[in-house]
C-alpha positions in Angstrom: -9.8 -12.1 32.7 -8.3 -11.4 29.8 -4.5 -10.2 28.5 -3.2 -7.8 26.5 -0.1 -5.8 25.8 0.8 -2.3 26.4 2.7 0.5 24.8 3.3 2.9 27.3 5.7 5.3 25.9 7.4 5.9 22.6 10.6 4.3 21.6 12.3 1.0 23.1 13.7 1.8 26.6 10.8 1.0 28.0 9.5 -3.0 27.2 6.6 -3.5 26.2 4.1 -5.2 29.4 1.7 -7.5 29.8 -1.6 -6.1 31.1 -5.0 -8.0 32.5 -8.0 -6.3 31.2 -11.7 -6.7 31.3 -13.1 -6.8 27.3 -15.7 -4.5 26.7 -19.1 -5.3 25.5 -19.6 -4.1 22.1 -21.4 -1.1 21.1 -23.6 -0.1 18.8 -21.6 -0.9 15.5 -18.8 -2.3 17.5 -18.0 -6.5 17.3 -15.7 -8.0 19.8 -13.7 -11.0 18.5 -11.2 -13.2 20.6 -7.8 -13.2 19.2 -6.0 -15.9 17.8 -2.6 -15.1 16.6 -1.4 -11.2 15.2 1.6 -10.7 13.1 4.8 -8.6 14.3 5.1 -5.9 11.8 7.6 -3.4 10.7 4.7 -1.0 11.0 4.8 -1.7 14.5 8.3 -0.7 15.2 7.3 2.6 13.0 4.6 3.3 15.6 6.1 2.6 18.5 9.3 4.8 17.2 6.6 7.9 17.6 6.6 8.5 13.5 2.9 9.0 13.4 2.5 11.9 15.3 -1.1 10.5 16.3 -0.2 7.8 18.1 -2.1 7.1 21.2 -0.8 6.3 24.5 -1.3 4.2 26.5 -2.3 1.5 23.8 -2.0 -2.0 22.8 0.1 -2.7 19.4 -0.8 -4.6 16.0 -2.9 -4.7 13.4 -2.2 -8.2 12.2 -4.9 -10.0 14.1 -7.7 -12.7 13.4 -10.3 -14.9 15.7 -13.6 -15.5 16.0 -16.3 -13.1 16.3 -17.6 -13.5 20.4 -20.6 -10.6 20.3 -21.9 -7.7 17.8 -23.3 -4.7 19.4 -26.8 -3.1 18.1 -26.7 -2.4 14.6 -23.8 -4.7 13.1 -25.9 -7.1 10.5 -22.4 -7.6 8.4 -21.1 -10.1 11.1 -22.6 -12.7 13.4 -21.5 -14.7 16.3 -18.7 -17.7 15.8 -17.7 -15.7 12.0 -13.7 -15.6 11.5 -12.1 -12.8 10.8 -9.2 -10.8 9.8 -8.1 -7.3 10.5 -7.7 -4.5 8.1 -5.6 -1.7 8.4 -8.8 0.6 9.3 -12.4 0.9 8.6 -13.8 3.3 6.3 -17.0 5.8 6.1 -18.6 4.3 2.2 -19.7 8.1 1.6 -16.7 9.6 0.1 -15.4 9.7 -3.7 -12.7 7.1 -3.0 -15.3 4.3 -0.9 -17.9 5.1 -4.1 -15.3 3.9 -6.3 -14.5 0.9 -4.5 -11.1 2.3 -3.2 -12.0 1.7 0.6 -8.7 1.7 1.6 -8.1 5.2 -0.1 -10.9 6.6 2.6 -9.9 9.4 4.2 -12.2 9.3 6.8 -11.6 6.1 8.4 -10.4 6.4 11.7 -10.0 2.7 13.7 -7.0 2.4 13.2 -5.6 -0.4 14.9 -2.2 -0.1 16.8 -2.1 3.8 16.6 -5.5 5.4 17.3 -7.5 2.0 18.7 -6.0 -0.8 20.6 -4.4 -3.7 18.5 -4.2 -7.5 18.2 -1.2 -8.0 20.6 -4.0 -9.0 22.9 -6.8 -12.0 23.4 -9.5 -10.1 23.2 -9.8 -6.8 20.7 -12.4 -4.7 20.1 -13.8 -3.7 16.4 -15.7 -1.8 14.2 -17.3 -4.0 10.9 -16.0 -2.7 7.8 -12.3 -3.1 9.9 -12.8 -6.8 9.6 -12.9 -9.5 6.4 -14.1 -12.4 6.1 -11.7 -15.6 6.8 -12.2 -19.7 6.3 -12.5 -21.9 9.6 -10.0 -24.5 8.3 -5.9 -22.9 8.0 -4.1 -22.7 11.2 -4.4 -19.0 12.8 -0.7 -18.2 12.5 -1.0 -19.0 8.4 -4.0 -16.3 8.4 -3.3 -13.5 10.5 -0.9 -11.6 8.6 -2.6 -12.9 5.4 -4.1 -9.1 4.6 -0.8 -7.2 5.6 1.4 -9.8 4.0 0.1 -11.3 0.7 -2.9 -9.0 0.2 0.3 -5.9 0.1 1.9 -7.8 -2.2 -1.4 -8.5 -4.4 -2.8 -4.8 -4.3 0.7 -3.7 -5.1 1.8 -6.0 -8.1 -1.6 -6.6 -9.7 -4.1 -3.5 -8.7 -1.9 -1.0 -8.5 1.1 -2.7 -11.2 -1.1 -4.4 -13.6 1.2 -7.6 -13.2 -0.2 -10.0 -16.2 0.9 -13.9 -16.1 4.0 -13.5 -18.6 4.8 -10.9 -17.0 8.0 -9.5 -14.7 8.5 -8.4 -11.5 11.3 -7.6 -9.1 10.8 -7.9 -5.5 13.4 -5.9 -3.7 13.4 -7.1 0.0 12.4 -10.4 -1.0 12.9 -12.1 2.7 10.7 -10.1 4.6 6.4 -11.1 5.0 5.5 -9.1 2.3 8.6 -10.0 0.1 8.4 -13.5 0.3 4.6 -13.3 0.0 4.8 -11.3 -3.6 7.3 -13.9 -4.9 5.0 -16.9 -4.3 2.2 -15.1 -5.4 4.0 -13.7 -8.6 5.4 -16.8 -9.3 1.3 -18.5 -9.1 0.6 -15.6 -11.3 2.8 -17.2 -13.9 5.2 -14.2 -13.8 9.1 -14.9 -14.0 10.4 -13.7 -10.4 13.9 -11.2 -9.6 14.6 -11.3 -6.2 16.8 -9.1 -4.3 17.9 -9.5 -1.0 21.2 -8.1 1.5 22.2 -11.5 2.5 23.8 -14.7 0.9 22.2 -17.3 3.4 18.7 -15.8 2.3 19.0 -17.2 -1.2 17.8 -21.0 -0.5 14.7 -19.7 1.5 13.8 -17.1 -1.2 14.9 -19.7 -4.3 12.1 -21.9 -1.9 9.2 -19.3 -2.6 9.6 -19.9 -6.0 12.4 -17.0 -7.6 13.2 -17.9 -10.8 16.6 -15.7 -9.9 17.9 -14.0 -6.5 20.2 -11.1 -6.6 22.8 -10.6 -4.0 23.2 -6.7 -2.9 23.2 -4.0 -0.6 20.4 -2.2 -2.0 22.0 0.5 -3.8 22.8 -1.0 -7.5 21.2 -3.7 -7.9 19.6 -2.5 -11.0 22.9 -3.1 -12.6 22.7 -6.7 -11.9 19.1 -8.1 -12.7 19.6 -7.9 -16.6 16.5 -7.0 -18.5 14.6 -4.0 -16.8 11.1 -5.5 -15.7 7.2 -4.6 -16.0 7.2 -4.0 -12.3 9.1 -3.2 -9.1 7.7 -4.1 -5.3 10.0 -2.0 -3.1 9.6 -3.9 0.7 12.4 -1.5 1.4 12.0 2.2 0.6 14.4 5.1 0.7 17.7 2.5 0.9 16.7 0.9 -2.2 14.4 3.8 -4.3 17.2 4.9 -6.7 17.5 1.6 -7.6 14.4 0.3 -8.0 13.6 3.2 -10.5 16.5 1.9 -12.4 14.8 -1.5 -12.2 11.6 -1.3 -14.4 11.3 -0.8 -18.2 10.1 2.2 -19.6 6.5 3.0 -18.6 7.0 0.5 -16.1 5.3 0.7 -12.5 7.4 1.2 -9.4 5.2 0.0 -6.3 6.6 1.6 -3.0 5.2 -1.0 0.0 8.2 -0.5 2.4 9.0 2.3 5.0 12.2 0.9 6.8 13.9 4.1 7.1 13.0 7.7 8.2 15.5 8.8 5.5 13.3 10.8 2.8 14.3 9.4 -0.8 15.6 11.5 -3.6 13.3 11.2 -7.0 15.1 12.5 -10.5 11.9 14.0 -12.1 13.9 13.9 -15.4 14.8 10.1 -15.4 10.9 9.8 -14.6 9.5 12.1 -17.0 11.7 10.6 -20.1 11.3 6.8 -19.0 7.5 7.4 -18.2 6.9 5.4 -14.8 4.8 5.3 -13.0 5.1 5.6 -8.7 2.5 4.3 -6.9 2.4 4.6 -2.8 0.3 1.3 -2.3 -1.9 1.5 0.2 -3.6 -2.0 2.3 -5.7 -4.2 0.7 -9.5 -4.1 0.7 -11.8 -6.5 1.4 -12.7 -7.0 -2.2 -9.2 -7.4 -2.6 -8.5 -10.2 0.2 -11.9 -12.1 -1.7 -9.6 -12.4 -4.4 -6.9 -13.5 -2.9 -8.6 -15.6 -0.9 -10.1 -17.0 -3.9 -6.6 -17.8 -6.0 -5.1 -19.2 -3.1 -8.0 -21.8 -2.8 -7.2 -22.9 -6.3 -3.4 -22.5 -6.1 -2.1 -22.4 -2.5 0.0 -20.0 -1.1 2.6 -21.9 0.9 1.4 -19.3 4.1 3.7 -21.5 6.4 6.4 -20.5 5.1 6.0 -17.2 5.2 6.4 -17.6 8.9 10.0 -17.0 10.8 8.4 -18.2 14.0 5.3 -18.3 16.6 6.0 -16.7 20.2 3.9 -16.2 22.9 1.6 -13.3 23.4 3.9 -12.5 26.8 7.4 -12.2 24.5 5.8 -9.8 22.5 8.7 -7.0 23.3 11.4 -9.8 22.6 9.3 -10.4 19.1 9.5 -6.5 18.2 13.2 -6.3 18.9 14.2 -9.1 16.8 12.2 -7.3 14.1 14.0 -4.2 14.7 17.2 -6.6 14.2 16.3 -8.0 11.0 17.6 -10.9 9.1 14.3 -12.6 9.3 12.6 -15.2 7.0 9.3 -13.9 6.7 6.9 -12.4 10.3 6.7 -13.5 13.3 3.7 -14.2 14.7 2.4 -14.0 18.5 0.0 -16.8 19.7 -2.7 -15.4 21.9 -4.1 -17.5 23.4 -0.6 -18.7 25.0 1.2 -17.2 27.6 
């Protein structure tokens, strides 16, 4: 029998539960794949808050997930038996302007999304459609891997696809402590860009200096851009509407702000003026692709990402709720991740 566990109504009076299920057999263009480890996101608290008003209930959180492929259903020639895999966001339909284009995670059209329309990877067994899945390599530990596309492959789509970062380069990463913070200043820093961190908290500097910040800044959220000096190439905002007006203050002229973060339901004020005259540009980043976690996978094999250390802590699949709240309370160095295959 296997576990997995449930969301049963919105918001956090109610605990999250552990639930036995049976695991479907796949269907026709449907792979099952047993679950190793899922990363605790901020995106999770979002659901479970009721923000997306499609949520599904009753359902099984996360979308952070990656195993081993167990069985493919009738049709699915992209996968076989005993492949590993990572979860993205959500599949997509490869007919519409933005999948011709290579923009998959632009589809409109895609609807498995896990943890909000489809059950999640908060479980030890989930079930999948193909083009929601990329590839992984046998060797790293599960709890390095599994929040490798939300994580790192955020923080690559946003600084180089959607920024143009360039080795030589600048880039402030505002939120720096979080998964994807810390994962955009070890990759920025591989890229051979120089690094501004910002982070809320003094006794984050030594474990964001560790990720390889050539210089951490100290604040609140709301003026930092009068501390970082020179105005850089590109801003990753892990934050959002707290830290906005500041990261626009941030970047140089013609500059890209990239908008990853979503930690407040607070809507953000934009001066059109100060972003006409300066010429930015704002980018919304969406998930990675699959071409785009190739890539990464790729630099990281000839310059390692330190992916342990982008880990706070491992718990088990059962203290799932206990994980989400000490999201919710922040402070974290990087995700946590649940084990699933431990009680």
């Amino acid at each position: 029998m296997a576990s997995r566990i449930r969301l049963a109504a919105i918001g956090f009076e109610d605990d999250l539960f552990v639930e036995s299920f049976e695991p479907k057999d796949p269907g026709p263009g449907e792979v099952l794949v047993e679950v190793e480890a899922c990363g605790v996101c901020h995106r999770d608290l979002i659901d479970r808050a009721g923000r997306f008003p499609w949520l599904q209930l009753p359902l099984t959180p996360g979308h952070e997930a990656c195993g081993y492929v167990l069985a493919v259903g009738e049709g699915v020639t992209k996968w076989k038996v005993g492949d590993r895999v990572g979860t993205l966001h959500r599949d997509f339909c490869r007919s519409c302007p933005a999948c011709s284009r290579g923009q998959t995670s632009l589809c409109p059209n895609g609807i498995w999304v896990y943890g909000l329309v489809v059950d999640g990877g908060y479980a030890t067994h989930l079930l999948a459609r193909p083009d929601s899945l990329f590839a992984l390599p046998h060797g790293p530990a599960a709890a390095d891997l599994c929040s490798l596309h939300c994580t790192a492959g955020t923080a690559f789509r946003g600084m180089v696809v959607q920024g143009g970062l360039e080795p030589g380069g600048s880039v402030l990463v505002v939120g720096a402590n979080g998964g994807v913070g810390a994962a955009a200043v070890q990759l920025a820093a591989r890229l051979g860009a120089t690094v501004t961190a910002q982070v809320r908290r003094a006794d984050r500097v030594a474990f964001v200096e560790a990720q390889g910040a050539d210089r951490v800044v100290v604040d609140d959220g709301t003026g930092f851009h009068r501390k970082i000096g020179d105005q850089v190439d590109v801003v990753l905002d892990c934050v959002g509407s707290p830290t906005f007006n500041s990261s626009l203050r941030s970047v140089r002229m013609g500059g890209h702000v990239v908008v990853v973060g979503n930690v407040s339901k607070e809507r953000a004020a934009l001066n059109l003026g100060y972003a006409i005259v300066n010429g930015l540009h704002i980018h919304g980043s969406s998930g990675a692709t699959a071409e785009d976690m190739e890539t990464l996978l790729a630099l990281h094999a000839q310059t390692p990402l330190a992916l342990d250390q982008l880990r706070d802590r491992i718990m088990p699949l059962s203290a799932a709720d206990a994980a989400q709240r000490a999201v919710q309370a922040g402070g974290l160095s990087g995700r946590i991740v649940l084990d699933c295959q431990s009680a």
